[in-house]
C-alpha positions in Angstrom: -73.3 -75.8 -93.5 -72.0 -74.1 -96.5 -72.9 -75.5 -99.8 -72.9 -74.6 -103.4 -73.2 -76.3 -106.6 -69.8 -77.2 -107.1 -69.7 -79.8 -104.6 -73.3 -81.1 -104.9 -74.6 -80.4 -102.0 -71.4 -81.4 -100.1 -69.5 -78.8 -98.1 -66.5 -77.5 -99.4 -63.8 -78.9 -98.1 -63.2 -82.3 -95.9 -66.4 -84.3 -94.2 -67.6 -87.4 -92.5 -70.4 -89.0 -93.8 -72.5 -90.9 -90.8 -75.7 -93.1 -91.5 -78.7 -92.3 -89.7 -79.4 -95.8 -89.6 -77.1 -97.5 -88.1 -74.5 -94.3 -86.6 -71.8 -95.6 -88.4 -69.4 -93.7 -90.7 -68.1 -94.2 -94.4 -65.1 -96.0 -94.3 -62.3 -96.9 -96.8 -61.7 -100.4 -95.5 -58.4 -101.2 -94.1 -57.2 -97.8 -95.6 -56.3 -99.7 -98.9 -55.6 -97.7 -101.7 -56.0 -100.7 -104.4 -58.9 -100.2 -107.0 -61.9 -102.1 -105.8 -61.3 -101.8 -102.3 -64.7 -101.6 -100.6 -66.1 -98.4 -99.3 -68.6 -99.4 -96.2 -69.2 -98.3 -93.0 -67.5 -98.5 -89.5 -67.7 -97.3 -85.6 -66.0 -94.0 -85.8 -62.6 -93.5 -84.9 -62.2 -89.6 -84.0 -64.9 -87.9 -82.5 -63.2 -84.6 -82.9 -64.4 -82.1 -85.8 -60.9 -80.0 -85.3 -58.4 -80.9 -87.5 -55.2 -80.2 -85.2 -57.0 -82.4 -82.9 -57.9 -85.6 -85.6 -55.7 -88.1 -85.3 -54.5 -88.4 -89.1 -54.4 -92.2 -89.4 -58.2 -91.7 -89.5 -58.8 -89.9 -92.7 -60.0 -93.5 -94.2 -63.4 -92.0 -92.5 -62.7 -88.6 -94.4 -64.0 -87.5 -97.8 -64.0 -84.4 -100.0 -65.3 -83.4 -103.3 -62.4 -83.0 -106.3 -62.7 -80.4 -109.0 -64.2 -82.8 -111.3 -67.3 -83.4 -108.6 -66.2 -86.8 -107.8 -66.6 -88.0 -104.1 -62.6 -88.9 -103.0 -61.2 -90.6 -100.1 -58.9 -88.1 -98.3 -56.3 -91.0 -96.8 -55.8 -92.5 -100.5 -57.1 -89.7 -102.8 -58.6 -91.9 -105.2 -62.4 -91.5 -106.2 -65.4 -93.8 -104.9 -67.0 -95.8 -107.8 -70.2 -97.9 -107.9 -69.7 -101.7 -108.4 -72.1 -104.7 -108.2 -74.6 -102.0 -106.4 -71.6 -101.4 -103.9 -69.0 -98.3 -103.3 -65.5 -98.9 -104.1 -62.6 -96.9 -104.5 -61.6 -96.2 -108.2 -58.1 -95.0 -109.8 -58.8 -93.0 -112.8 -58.7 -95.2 -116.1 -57.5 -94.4 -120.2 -60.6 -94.5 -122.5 -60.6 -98.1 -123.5 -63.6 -99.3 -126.5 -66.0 -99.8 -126.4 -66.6 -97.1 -124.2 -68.0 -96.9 -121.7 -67.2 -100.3 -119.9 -67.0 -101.8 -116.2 -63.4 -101.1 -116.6 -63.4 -97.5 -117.9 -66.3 -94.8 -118.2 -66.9 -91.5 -116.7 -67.2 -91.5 -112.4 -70.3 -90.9 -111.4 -71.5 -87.7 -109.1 -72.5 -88.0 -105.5 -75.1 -85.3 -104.1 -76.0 -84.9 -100.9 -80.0 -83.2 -100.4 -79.7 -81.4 -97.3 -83.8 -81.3 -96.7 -84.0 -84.8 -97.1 -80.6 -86.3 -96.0 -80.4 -89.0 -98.8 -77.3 -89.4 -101.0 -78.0 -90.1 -104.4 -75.7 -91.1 -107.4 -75.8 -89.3 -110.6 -74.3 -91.7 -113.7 -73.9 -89.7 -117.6 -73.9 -93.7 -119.0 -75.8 -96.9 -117.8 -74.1 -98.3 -114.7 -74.8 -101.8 -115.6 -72.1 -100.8 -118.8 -73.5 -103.4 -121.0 -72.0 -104.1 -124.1 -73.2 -102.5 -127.8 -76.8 -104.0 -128.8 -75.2 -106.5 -131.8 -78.3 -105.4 -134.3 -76.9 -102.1 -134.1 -80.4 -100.8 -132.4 -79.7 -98.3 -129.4 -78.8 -99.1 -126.3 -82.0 -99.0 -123.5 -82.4 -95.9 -121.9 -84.2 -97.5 -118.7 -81.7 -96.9 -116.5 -82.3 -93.1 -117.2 -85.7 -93.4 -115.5 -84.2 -94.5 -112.1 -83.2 -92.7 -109.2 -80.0 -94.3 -107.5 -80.0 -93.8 -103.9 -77.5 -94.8 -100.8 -78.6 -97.1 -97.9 -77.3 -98.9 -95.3 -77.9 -102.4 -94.7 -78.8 -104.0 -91.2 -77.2 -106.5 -90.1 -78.3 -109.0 -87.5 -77.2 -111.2 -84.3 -76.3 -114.7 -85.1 -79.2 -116.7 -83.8 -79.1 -118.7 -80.5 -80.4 -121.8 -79.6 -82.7 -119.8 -77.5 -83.9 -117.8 -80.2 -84.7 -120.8 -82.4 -86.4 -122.7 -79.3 -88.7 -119.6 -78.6 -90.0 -119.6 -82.1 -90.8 -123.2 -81.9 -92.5 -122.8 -78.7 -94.5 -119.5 -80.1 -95.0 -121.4 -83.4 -96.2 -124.6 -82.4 -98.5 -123.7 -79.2 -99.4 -119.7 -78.8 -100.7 -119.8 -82.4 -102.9 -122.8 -82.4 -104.4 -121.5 -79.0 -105.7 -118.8 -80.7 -107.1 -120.1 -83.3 -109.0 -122.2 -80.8 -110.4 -119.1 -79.0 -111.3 -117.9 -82.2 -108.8 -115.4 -82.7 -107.7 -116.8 -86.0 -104.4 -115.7 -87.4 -102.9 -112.1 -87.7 -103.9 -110.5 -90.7 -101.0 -110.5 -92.9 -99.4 -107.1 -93.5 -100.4 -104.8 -96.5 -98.4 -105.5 -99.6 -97.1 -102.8 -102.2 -99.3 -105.0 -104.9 -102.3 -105.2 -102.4 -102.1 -101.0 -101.9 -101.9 -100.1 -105.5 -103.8 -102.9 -106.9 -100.9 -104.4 -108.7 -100.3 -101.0 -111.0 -96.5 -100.5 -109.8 -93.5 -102.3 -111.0 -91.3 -103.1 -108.2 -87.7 -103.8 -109.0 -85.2 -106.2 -106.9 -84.4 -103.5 -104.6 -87.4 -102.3 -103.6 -88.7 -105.2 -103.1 -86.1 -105.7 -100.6 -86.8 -103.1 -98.9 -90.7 -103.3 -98.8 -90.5 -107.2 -98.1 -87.5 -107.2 -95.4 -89.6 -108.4 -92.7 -89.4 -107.4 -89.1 -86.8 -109.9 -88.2 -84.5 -108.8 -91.0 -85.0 -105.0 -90.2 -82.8 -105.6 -86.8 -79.6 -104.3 -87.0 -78.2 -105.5 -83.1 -75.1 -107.3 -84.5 -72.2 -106.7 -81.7 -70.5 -106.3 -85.3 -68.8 -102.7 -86.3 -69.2 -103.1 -90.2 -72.0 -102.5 -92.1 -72.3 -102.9 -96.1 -73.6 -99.9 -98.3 -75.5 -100.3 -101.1 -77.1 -98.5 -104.0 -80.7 -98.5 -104.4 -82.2 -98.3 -108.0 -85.5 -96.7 -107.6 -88.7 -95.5 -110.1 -88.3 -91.9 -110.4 -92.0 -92.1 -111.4 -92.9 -94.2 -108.2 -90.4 -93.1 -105.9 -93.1 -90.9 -103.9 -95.7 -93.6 -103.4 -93.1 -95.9 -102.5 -91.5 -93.7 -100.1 -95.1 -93.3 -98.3 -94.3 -97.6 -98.0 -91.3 -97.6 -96.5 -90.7 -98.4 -92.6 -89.0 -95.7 -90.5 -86.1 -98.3 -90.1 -86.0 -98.3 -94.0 -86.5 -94.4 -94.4 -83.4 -94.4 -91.8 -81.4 -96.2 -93.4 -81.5 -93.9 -96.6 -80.8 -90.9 -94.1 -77.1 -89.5 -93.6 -75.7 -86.4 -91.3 -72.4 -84.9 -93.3 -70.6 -83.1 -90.6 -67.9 -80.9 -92.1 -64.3 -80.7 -90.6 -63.3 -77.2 -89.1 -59.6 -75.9 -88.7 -61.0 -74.4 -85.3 -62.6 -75.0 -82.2 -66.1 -73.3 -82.3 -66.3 -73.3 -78.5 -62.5 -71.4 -77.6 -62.9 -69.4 -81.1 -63.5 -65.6 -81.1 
């Protein structure tokens, strides 16, 4: 894979970007080109890597790197923004005050670690874009301290009557059995707090992804979508916490960029 600086760890040139998670693909959804549209992820369309062989309605599944270092959508052009924690595709703005704002400020910088496979998202202002401090103090700084990663989220079945009847059933008689044969109740599982005695400040979204739970890390829905979101993470803690994370979790922050090739490797001299 060839990669320099100027496209962040990106190759030059057009890509698919699959999760390791859930083998699903970025996808512009619909192939709108409105601002806002959301940028998720989908079965793939087009297995082939050649371009003469893509078929071109497709290229909502394609993305490149511009000469400002933004991540684009091929199919509309327009960049991919961050919103509410989510990707979305993003026309470029006029400066409008106080700058920077949720409706203009500078796009921020996707780059792509090849050793690790995690995406993260670089931002020159705070992504939450709130407004001036009215004292006149400056602004926090916090979000400077946070790495800002890319994940995909599972997504279960819709639960059966079976499902809720077999939960009853393990519930209400397998448990109390053992607690008669002395067994006593599963110990419950290690918490973050419990490991490091309390010393690490989780926020919201890693404490999603440390509390998920085994039933919410499935991801069997028969459904082809799956949302993306952006993880806020301690750039102090992110190493202990890493060591915490499932291999579902650790998955789901994994993606395989696969460049497209004008030729076929196999029938090319």
């Amino acid at each position: 894979m060839n990669q320099n600086t100027d496209t962040n760890g990106f190759p030059a040139g057009y890509f698919i970007i699959r999760s390791v998670g859930c083998d699903r693909v970025l996808d512009v959804r619909g192939d709108e080109i409105e601002d806002g549209t959301e940028v998720a992820l989908w079965l793939e369309k087009e297995k082939s890597l050649v371009e003469s062989f893509r078929d071109p309605t497709t290229n909502n599944q394609v993305f490149f790197i511009d000469t400002s270092g933004a991540l684009c959508s091929r199919s509309s052009g327009h960049a991919v923004d961050v919103e509410d924690n989510r990707l979305v595709l993003r026309h470029r703005r006029p400066v409008s005050h106080p700058f920077p704002n949720s409706y203009a400020h500078p796009l921020p910088k996707f780059h792509y670690d090849q050793a690790t496979q995690e995406i993260s998202v670089h931002f020159t202002c705070d992504p939450a874009y709130p407004p001036p401090p009215a004292d006149g103090s400056s602004p926090s700084t916090a979000w400077k301290s946070k790495t800002y990663l890319l994940a995909s989220i599972p997504m279960r079945k819709p639960r059966t009557i079976l499902d809720d009847a077999s939960e009853f059933i393990t519930t209400n008689i397998f448990t109390p059995i053992s607690f008669l044969t002395g067994g006593g109740p599963p110990p419950a599982p290690a918490r973050p707090d419990d490991v490091f005695n309390g010393d690490i400040d989780l926020n919201e979204d890693e404490i999603l992804e440390e509390e998920r739970g085994e039933e919410a890390e499935m991801d069997n829905s028969p459904e082809p979508g799956r949302k993306v979101c952006m993880l806020a993470v301690s750039t102090v803690d992110k190493d202990m916490m890493d060591l915490l994370l499932s291999e579902k979790a650790r998955k789901r922050r994994k993606w395989v960029i696969s460049p497209l090739r004008t030729t076929n490797k196999r029938t090319a001299s």
